[in-house]
C-alpha positions in Angstrom: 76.4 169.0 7.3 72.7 169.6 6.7 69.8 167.1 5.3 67.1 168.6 4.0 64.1 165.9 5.2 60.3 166.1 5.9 59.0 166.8 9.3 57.3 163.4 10.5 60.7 162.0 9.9 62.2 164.0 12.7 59.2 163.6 14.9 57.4 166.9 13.8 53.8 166.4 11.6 54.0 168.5 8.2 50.1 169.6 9.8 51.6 171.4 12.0 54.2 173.3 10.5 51.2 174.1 7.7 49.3 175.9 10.6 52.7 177.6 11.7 53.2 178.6 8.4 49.7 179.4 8.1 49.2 181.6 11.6 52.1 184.2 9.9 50.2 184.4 6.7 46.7 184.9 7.8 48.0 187.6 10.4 49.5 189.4 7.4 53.7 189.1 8.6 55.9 190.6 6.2 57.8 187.1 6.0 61.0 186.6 3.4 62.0 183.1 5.0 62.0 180.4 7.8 64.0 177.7 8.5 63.2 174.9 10.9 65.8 172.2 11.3 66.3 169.2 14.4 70.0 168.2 14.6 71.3 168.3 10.9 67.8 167.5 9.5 66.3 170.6 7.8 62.5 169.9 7.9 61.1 173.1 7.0 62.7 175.8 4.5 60.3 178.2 3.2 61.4 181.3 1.2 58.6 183.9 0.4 59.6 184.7 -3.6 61.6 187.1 -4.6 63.8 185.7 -2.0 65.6 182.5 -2.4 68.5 180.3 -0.3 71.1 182.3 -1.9 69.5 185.8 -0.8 71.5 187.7 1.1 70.0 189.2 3.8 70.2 192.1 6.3 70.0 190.3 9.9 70.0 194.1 12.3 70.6 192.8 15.3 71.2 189.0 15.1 74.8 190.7 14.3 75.6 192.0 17.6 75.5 188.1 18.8 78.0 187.3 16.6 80.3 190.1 18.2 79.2 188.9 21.2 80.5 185.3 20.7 83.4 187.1 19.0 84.7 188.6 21.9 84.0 185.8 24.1 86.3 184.1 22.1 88.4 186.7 22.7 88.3 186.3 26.0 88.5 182.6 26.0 91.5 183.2 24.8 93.4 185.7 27.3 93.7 188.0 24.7 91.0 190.1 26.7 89.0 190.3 30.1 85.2 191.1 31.0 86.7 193.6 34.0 89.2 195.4 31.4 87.9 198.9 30.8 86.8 200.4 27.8 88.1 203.7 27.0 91.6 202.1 27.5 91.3 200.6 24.4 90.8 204.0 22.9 92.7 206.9 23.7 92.6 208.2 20.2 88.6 208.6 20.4 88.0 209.9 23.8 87.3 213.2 24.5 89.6 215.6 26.7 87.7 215.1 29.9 85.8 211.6 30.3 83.2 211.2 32.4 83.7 209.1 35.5 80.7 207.1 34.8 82.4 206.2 31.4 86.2 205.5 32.7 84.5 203.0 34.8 82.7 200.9 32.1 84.4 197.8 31.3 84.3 194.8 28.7 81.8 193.2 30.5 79.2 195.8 31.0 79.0 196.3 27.1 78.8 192.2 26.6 75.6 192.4 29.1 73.9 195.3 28.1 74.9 197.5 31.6 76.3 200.3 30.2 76.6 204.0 31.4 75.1 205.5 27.8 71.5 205.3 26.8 70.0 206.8 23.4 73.7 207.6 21.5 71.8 207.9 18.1 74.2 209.1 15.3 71.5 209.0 12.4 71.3 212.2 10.8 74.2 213.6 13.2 77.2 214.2 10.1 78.7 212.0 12.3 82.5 211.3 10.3 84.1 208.8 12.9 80.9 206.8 14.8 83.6 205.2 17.7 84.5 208.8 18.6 81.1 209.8 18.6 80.1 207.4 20.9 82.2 208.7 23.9 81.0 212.2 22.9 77.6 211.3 24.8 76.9 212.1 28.3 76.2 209.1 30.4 73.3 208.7 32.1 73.9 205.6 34.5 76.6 204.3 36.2 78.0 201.3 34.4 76.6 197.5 35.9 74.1 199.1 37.7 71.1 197.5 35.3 70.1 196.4 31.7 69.6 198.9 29.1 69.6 198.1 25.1 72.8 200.2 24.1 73.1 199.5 20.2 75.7 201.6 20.1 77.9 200.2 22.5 77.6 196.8 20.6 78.9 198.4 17.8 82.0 199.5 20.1 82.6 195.7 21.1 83.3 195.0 17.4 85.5 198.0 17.2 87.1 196.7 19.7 87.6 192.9 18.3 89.0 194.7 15.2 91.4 196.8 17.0 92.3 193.9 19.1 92.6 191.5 15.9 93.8 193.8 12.9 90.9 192.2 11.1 87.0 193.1 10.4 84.8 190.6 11.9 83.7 188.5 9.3 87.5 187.9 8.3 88.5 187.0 12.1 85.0 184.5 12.2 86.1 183.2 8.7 89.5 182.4 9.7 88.4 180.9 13.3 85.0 179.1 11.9 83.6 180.0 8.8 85.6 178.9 6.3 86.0 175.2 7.8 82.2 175.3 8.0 82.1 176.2 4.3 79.3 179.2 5.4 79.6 182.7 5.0 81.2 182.6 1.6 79.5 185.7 0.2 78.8 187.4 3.6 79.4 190.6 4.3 78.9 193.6 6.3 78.0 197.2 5.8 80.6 199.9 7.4 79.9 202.8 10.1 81.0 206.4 9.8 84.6 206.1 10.2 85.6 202.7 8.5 84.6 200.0 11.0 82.1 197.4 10.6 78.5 197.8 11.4 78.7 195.5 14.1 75.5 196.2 15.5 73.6 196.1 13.1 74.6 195.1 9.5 75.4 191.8 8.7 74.1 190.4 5.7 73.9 186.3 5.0 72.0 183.5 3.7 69.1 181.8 5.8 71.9 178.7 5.2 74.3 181.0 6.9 72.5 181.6 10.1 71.4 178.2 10.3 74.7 176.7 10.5 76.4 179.3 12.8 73.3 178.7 15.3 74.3 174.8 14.9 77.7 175.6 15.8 76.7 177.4 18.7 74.4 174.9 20.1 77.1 172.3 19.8 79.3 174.6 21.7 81.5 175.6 19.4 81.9 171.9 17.5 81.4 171.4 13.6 81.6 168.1 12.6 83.5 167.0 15.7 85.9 169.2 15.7 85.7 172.2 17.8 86.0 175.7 16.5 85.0 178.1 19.2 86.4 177.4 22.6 83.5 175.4 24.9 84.1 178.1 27.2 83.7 181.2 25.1 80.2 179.4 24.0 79.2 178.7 27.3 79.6 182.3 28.4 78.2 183.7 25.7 74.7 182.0 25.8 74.3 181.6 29.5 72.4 184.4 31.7 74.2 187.5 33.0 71.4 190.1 32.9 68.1 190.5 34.1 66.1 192.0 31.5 62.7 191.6 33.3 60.2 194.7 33.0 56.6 194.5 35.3 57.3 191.1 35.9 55.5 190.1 32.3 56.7 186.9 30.9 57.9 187.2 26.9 60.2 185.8 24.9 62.8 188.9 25.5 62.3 189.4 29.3 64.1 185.8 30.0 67.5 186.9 30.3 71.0 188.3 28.4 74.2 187.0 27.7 76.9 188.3 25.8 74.7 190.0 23.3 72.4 187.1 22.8 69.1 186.7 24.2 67.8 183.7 26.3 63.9 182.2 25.5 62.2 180.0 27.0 62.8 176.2 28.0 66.3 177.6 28.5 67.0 178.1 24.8 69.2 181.3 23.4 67.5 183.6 20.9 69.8 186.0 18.5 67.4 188.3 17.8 67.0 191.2 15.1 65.1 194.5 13.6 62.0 193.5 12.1 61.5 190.0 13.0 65.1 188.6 11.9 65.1 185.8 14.7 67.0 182.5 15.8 66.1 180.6 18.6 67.5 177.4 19.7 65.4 175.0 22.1 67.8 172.6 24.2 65.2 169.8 25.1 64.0 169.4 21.0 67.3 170.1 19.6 65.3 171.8 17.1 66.6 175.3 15.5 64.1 178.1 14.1 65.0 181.0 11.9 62.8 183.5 10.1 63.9 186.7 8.1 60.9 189.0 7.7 60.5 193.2 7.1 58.0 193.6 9.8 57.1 197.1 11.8 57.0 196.2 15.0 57.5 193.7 17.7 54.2 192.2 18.1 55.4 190.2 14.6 58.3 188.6 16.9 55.7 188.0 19.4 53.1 186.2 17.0 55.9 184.3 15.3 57.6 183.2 18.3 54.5 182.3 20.4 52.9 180.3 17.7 56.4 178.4 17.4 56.4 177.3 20.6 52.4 176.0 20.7 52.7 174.4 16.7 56.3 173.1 16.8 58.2 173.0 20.2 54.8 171.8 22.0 53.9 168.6 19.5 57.1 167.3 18.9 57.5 163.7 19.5 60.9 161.6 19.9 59.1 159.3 17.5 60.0 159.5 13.6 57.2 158.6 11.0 56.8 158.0 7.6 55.0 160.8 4.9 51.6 161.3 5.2 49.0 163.3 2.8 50.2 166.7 5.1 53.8 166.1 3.6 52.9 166.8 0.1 50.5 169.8 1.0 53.4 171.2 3.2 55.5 171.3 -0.1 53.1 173.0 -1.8 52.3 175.4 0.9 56.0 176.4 0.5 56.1 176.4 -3.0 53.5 178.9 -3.6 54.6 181.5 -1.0 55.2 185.3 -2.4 55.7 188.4 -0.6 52.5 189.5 1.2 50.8 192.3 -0.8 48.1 195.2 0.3 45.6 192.7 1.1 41.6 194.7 0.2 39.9 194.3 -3.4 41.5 194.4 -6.5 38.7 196.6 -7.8 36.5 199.9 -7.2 33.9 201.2 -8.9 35.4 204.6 -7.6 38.3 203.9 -9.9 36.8 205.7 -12.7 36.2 208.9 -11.0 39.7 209.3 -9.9 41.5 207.7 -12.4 44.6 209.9 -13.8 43.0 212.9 -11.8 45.4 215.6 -10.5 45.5 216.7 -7.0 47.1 219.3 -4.9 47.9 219.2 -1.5 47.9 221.6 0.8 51.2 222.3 2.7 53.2 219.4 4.5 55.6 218.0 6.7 56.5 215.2 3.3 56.9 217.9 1.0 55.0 216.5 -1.5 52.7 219.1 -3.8 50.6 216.9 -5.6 49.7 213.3 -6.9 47.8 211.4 -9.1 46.4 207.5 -9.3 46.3 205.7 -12.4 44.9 202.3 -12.8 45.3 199.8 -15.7 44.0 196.3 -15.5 47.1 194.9 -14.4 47.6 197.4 -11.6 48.7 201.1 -11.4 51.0 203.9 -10.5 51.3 206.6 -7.7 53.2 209.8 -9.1 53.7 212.6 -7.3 55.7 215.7 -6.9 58.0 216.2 -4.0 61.6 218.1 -3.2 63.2 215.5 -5.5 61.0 215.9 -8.2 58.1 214.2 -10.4 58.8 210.2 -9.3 56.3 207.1 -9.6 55.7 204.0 -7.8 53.9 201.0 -9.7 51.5 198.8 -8.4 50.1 195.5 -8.9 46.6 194.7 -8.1 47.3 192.6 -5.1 50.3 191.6 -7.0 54.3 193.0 -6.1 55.5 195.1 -9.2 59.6 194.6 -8.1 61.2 198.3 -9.0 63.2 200.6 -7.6 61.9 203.0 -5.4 61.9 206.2 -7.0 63.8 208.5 -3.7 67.4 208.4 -4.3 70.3 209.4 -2.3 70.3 206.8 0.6 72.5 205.3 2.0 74.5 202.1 0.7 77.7 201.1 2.0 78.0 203.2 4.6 75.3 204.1 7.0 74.3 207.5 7.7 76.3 208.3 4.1 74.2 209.2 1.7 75.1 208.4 -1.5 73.9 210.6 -4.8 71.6 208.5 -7.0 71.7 205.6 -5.1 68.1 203.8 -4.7 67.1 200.7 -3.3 64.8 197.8 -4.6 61.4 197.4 -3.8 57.9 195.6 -4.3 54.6 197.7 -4.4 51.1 196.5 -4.1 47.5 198.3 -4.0 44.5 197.2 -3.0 41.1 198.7 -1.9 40.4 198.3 1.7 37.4 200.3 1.2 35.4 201.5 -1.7 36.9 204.9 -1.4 40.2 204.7 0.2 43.4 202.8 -1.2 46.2 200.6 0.3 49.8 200.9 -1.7 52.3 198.8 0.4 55.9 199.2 -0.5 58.5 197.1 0.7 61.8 197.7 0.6 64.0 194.5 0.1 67.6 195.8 -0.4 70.4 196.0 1.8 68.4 198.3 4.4 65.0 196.5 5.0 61.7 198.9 5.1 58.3 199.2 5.0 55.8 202.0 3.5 52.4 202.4 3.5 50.3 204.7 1.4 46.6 205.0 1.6 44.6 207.6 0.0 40.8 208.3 0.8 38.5 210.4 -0.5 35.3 212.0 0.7 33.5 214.4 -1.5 36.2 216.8 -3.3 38.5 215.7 -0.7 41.5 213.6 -0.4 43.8 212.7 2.0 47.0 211.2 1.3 48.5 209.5 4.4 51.8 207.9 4.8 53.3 205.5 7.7 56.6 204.4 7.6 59.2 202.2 9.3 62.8 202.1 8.4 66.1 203.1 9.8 67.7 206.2 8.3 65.2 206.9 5.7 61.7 207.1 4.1 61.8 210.3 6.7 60.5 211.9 3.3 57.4 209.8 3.8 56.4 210.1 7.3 53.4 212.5 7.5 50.0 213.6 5.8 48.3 215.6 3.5 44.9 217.1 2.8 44.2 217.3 -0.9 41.8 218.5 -4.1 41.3 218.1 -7.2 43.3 220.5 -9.2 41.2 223.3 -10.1 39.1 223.2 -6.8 41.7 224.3 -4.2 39.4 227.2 -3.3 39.1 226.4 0.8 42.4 225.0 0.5 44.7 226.1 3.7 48.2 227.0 1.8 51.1 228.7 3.6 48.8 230.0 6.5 45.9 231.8 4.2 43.1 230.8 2.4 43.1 229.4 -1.9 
């Protein structure tokens, strides 16, 4: 189906995807791939080593599009209706007495993001059955009254398609699409408290993969002529049923909602995912973009997504050309890319004084009762003592050492379940940002995506040890800070309310 080409063959200039490519570097994106294709012509696929085309990768929230076009299949197919009401789907889960608010809520309302619940976390709940959980929650809206992100009612919808189907959703997509496509053969999806499928958050595919299902769904629903989806069931689920405008700012998220998929601008449909997993197809340039990233926050989509429009979307021409000298520097752009790393110098002079040194914090939110920083010419290693015990993370010197991180017991199969021993793959990085204070960036490339970020400065006999992170369901342990000395010169140190 797909032929990988270079970009001035399409119409785009290899320049231009360079300073695309370049913008997410420079502005320090925690990239793992992009994909940038026009029709069938892949012209741009960039994978940020360790990760390669047959990765496997978590995608968040780009799954609840594919329940989305699940059930509008669904639908297309009589087998259900937008105005059919939820809970009647699930007398098993509901509690004795259901809200009104919730009796009310229908099909449609969870497809568009109008439902009655807002903020239904189950993280760190002992939640056993998630579905049941969710109708536990008291509503705080009346249903089709206004858009609301509800994760967890997306999550519901593919409940729903499995109850509906007697199959998880990737078997009832492979048996309707993705096995005639030939995609999706080592998908799969993590489970939910209770034995369903993550369907709001925890599919996990190749770049490849997500290319070719946003193909299909620009085609409506065709794959090599033939059409898979019903035209219908496309059509509904990409086109605009919510307003999802807030003070009138234009962004790429405030556009517009389907049936769990996003519209962008020039009319194109975003799927759209937890830290910058994002697919946008653009109408008028038949061109499709994906990236897969680990970012912290949603100024990443922003920067990525802006900067696609003004490099790519904005220059293309209907016009194909022959390779220029930007064609061979494009590959080689691509070829060198790595995971980004702490950024700072390699080197301190304030190395040796700390080097292998010993100190004790004070009393903390993290747990953790001391650490030390050793440094080798290669890199180094942060050990320290917390509730689990003595554990180390190694560092290159502006350089990923791939490991696994030393915290065990998170989840793997099932979220929210944690699972004894278990520990997920990382890279680590260190670099001095300033003479006396150091940058560790950990990045958790597993199954769950994460970030971590460690600096420690010192002033004096002081340290402080200060930790950021952003994950879902874990690296709480690493949240926090801590005031430290040397060990030997705690005197003046606050412990447990008095005085060392």
């Amino acid at each position: 189906m797909f032929e990988k080409t270079f970009p001035e063959k399409v119409g785009i200039k290899s320049e231009d995807v360079i300073y695309f490519l370049n913008i997410l570097e420079s502005r320090g994106l925690f990239m793992h791939s992009v994909i940038m294709a026009r029709g069938n012509k892949i012209f741009c696929e960039a994978y940020w080593k360790p990760y390669t085309e047959k990765s496997l990768q978590r995608m968040y929230s780009i799954t609840k599009s594919y329940v989305g076009i699940a059930i509008s299949e669904l639908i297309a197919e009589g087998r259900l209706s937008p105005e059919d009401k939820i809970v009647s789907f699930f007398p098993d889960k509901l509690p004795d007495t259901v809200h009104p608010y919730l009796a009310d809520m229908t099909v449609g309302n969870m497809l568009t993001m109008q439902t009655c619940m807002t903020g239904c976390n189950w993280f760190g709940q002992n939640v056993t059955d998630r579905l049941k959980h969710y109708f536990t929650f008291a509503p705080s809206r009346y249903p089709g009254t206004g858009f609301d992100y509800d994760s967890e009612g997306s999550f519901v919808l593919c409940a729903l398609l499995e109850r509906l189907t007697g199959k998880t959703l990737l078997d009832y997509l492979k048996e309707i699409c993705f096995d005639e496509m030939g995609f999706f053969k080592e998908a799969r999806c993590l489970k939910a408290p209770g034995g369903h499928t993550w369907g709001d958050s925890a599919l996990l595919c190749t770049a490849r993969d997500q290319l070719a299902f946003a193909r299909l769904i620009a085609d409506g629903g065709k794959w090599n002529s033939r059409q898979l989806l019903k035209s219908e069931a496309v059509e509904n689920a990409v086109c605009k049923h919510s307003d999802t405008v807030d003070f009138g700012i234009k962004n790429y998220d405030n556009v517009g909602y389907g049936y769990q998929v996003w519209r962008c601008f020039d009319g194109a449909f975003a799927f759209l995912g937890m830290h910058n997993q994002t697919v946008i197809y653009h109408p008028e340039t038949d061109i499709i973009f994906l990236s897969t990233a680990g970012d912290p926050h949603g100024a990443a989509r922003s920067v990525t997504i802006e900067n696609f429009y003004n490099s790519i979307i904005r220059n293309a021409s209907d016009k194909p050309g022959g390779r220029t000298p930007g064609t061979d520097r494009l590959e080689g752009f691509i070829g060198a890319l790595k995971l980004r790393t702490a950024g700072g110098e390699d080197n301190s002079p304030f190395e040796n004084e700390i080097n292998k040194k010993r100190f004790i914090t004070e009393e903390n939110s993290m747990g953790i009762k001391e650490f030390t920083l050793s440094f080798d010419r290669e890199g180094g290693a942060f050990t320290y003592l917390n509730r689990q015990g003595r554990k180390t993370i190694k560092f290159g010197r502006n350089k990923n050492t791939i490991q696994s991180f030393p915290e065990t017991g998170y989840s793997k199969d099932t979220g929210g379940i944690r699972c004894e021993g278990h520990m997920y793959r990382c890279a680590a990085s260190a670099g001095w940002i300033e003479e006396k204070r150091l940058s560790i960036i950990v990045q958790i490339i597993d199954d769950y995506v994460g970030l971590l970020n460690i600096t420690v400065g010192f002033n004096g006999d002081w340290a402080l040890l200060d930790m950021k992170k952003c994950a879902e369901d874990f690296l709480d342990e690493y949240s926090g800070s801590a005031v430290a000395k040397p060990e030997g010169e705690q005197k003046g140190c606050l412990r447990g309310g008095g005085i060392v």
